[in-house]
C-alpha positions as CSV (number, residue, x, y, z in Angstrom):
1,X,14.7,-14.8,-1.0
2,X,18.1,-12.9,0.4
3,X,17.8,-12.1,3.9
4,X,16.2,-8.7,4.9
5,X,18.2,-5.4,5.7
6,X,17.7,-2.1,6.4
7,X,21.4,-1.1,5.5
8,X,20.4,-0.3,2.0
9,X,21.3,-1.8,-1.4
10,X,24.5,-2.3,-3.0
11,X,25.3,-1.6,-6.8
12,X,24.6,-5.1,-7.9
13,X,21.3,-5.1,-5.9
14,X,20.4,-1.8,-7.6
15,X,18.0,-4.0,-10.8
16,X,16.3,-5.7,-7.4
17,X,15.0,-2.6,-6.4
18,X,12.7,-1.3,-9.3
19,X,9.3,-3.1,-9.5
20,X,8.0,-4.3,-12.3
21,X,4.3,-4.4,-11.1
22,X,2.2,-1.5,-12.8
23,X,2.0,1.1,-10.9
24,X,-1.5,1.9,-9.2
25,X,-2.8,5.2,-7.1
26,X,-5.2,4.5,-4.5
27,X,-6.8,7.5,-3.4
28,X,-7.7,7.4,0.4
29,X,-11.4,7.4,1.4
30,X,-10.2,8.6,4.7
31,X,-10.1,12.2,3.1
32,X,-13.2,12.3,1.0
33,X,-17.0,13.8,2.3
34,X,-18.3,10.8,3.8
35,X,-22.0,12.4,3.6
36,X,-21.6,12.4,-0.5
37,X,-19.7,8.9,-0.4
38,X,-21.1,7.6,-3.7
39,X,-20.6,10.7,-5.5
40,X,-17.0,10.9,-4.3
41,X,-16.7,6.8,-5.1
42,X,-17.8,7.9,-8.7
43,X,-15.3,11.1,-8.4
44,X,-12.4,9.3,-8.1
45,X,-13.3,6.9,-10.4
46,X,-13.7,9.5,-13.5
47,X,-10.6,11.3,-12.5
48,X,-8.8,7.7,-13.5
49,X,-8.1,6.1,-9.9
50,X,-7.0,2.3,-9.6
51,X,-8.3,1.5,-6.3
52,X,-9.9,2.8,-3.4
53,X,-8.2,2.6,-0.3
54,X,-10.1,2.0,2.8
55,X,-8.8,2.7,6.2
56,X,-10.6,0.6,8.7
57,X,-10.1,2.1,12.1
58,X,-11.3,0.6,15.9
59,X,-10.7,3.1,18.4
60,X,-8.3,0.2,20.0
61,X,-5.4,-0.5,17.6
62,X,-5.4,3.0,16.6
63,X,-7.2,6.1,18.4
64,X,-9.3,7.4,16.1
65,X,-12.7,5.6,14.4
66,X,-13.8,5.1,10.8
67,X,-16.2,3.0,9.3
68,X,-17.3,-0.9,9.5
69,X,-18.3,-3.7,7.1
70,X,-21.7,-1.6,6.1
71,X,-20.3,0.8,5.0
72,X,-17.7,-0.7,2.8
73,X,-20.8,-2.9,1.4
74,X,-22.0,0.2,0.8
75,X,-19.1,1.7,-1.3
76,X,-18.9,-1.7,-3.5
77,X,-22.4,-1.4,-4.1
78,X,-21.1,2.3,-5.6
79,X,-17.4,1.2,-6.9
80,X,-16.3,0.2,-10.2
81,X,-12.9,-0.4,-9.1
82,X,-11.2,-2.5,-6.0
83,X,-11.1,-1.7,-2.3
84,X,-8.0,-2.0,-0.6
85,X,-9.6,-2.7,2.8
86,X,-6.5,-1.7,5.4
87,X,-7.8,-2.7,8.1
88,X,-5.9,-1.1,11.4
89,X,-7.7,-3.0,14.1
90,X,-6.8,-5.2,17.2
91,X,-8.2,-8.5,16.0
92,X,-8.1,-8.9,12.2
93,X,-8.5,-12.5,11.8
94,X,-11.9,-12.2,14.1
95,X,-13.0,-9.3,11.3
96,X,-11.9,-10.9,8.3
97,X,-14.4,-12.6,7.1
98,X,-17.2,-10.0,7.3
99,X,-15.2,-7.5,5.1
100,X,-14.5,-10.1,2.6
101,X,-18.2,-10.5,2.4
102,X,-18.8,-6.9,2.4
103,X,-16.3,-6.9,-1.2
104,X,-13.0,-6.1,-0.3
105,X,-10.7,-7.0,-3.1
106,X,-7.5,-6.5,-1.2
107,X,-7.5,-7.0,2.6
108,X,-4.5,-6.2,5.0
109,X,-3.9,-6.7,7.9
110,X,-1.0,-5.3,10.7
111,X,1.6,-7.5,11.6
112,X,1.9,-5.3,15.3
113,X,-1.4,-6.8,16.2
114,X,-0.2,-10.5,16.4
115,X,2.5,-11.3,19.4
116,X,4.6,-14.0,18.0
117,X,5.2,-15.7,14.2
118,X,2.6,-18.5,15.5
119,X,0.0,-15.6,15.6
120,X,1.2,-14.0,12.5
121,X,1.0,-17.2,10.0
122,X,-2.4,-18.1,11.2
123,X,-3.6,-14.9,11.0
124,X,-2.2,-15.0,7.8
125,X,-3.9,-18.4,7.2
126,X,-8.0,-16.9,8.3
127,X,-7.1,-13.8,5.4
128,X,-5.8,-16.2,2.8
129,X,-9.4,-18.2,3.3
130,X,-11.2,-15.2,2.4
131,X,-10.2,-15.5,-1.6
132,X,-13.5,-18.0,-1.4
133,X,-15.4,-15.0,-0.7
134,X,-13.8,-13.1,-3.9
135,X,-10.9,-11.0,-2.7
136,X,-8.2,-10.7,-4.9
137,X,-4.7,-10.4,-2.6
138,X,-4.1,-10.5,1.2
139,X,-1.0,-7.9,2.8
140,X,0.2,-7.2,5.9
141,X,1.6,-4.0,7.1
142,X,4.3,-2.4,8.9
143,X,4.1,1.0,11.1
144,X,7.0,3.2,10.4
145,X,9.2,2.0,13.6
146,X,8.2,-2.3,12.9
147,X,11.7,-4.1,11.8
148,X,11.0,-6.2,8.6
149,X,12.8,-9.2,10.0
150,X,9.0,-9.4,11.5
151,X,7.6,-10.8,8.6
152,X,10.3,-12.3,6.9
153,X,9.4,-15.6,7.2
154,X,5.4,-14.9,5.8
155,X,6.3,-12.8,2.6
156,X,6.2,-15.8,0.4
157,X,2.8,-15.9,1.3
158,X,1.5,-12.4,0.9
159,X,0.4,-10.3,-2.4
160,X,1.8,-7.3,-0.7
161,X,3.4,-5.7,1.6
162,X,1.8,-1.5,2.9
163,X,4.8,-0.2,4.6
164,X,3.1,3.3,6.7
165,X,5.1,6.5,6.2
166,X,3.1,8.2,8.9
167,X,1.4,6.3,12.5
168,X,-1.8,5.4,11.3
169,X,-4.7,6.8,12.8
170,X,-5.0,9.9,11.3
171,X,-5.0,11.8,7.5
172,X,-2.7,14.8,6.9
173,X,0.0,13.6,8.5
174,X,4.2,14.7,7.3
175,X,6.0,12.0,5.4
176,X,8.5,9.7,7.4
177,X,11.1,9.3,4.7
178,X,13.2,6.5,6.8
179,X,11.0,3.7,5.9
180,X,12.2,4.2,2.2
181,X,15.0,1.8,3.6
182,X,12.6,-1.0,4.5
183,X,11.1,-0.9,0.5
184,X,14.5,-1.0,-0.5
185,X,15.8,-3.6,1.5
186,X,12.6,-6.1,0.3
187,X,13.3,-5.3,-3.0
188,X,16.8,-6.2,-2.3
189,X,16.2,-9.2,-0.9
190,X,14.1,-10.6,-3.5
191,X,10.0,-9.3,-3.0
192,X,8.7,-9.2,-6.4
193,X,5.3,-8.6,-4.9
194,X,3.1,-5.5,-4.8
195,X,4.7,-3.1,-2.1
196,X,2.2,-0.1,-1.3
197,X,3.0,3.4,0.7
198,X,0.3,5.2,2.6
199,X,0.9,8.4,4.1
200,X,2.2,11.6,3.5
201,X,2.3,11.0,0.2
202,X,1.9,14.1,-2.6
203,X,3.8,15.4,-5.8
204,X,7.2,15.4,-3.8
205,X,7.1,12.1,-2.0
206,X,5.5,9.6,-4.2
207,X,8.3,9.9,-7.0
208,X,10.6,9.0,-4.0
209,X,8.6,5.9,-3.1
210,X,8.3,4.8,-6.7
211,X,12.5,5.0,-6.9
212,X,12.5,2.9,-3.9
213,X,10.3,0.4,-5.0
214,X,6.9,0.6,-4.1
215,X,4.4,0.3,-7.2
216,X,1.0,1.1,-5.2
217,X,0.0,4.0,-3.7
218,X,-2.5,5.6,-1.6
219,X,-3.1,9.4,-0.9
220,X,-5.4,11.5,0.6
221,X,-6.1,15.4,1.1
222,X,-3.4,15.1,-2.0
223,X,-6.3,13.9,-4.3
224,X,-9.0,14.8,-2.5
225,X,-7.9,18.6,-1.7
226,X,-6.9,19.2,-5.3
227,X,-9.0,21.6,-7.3
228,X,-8.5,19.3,-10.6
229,X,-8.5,15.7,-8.6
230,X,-8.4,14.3,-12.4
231,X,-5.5,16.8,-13.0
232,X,-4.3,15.9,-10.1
233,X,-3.7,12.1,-10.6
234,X,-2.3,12.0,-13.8
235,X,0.5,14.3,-12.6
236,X,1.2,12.0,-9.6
237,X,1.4,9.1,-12.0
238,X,3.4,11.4,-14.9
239,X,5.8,11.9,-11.6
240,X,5.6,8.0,-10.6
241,X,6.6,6.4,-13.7
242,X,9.3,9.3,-14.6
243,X,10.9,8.3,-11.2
244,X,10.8,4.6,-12.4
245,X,12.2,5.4,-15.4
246,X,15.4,7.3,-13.6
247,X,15.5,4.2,-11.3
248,X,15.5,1.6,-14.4
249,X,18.3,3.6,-15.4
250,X,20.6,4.5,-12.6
251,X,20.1,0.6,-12.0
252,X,21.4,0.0,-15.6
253,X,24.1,2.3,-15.1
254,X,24.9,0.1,-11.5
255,X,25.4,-2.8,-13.7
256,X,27.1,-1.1,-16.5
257,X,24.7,-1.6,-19.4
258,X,25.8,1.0,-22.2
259,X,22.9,2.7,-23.8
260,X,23.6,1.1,-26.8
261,X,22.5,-2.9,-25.3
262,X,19.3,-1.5,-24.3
């Protein structure tokens, strides 16, 4: 893997930076009527979600407070599809292991939480132990002002990396579009792993972070506000794969492929 920059990509790194992972949309619990939580589980299934995406929150790491391990035992009991437990709380690798067991499939972790690389690879280490208890991919995640260079030497041992386009803690929040350059610059450098963006995200900005790279997807009052939620995702992946398509081609074009050798 290249080393890590956030100075962008240069023509002949242009192929690196279009994933070839399926795209998946992730609609965020965070924004759904927690008193009907089954029925919006359901919901967002029928309307043709991937995942659901599960923001764990402890009042410590981040201000505000969201749910625990019974209640995301709860929502597998409900789901049909993964959870993408991200969980944004101070001691992860003590948690892990209860929200594996309460069915997580995919279970991240922040990478601001551990002081040093030491911290960070054995944290890393407790997360990767939980596949016994049947989740499916471990990632860590970066806030919007966390240099990459801070997890550089763990990404061969992640299934994906959430880069945050807002501060977590809170839904609703405007789109930070400078953290396009971090997707960019791991696709550049070699990550061929799943690379998912939370926050912000609606018709305008998830086209942008599907150019960039990122192939997973979570949003919000974008799903959960829309009148036709079923409407609703199948324009944001219409918009999603478009946007790869203009990528696959631009890249193309970087490397001088005529139309006729495609």
């Amino acid at each position: 893997m290249r080393s890590l920059t956030l100075t962008g990509n240069t023509p002949s790194d242009r192929d690196s930076t279009v994933s070839q992972n399926p795209l998946r949309i992730a609609p965020s619990l965070l924004s759904c009527d927690f008193a009907r939580i089954c029925d919006e589980v359901n919901r967002v299934e029928a309307a043709g979600g991937d995942w659901h995406h599960l923001d764990v929150m402890d009042g410590h790491f981040v201000p505000n407070l969201t749910i625990g391990p019974a209640v995301v035992q709860r929502i597998a009991d409900c789901a049909g599809i993964p959870l993408d437990v991200h969980l944004m709380i101070s001691e992860p690798a003590r948690y892990a292991e209860v929200f594996a067991k309460a069915g997580a499939g995919f279970l991240t972790f922040h990478a601001e939480v551990c002081p040093d690389a030491g911290a960070l690879r054995r944290t890393l280490d407790v997360f990767r132990a939980q596949e016994q208890h049947g989740v499916q991919g471990v990632g860590i995640a970066l806030n919007p002002d966390t240099d990459l260079r801070r997890i550089e030497g763990v990404l061969d041992g992640i299934d994906m990396v959430l880069v945050m386009s807002v501060f977590p803690g809170f839904g609703g929040q405007t789109f930070i579009a400078e953290v396009l350059k971090k997707v960019e610059a791991l696709r550049a450098g070699g990550f061929s792993k799943r690379i998912e963006m939370d926050g912000g995200l609606n018709l305008e900005t998830l086209p942008l972070c599907v150019a960039a790279g990122a192939d997973t997807l979570v949003a919000g009052s974008a799903i959960y506000g829309a009148g036709d939620m079923q409407g609703r995702i199948e324009e944001l992946r219409r918009r999603g794969e478009k946007a790869r398509r203009s990528a696959e081609q631009d890249a193309d074009e970087g490397r001088g492929v005529s139309g006729s050798e495609l």
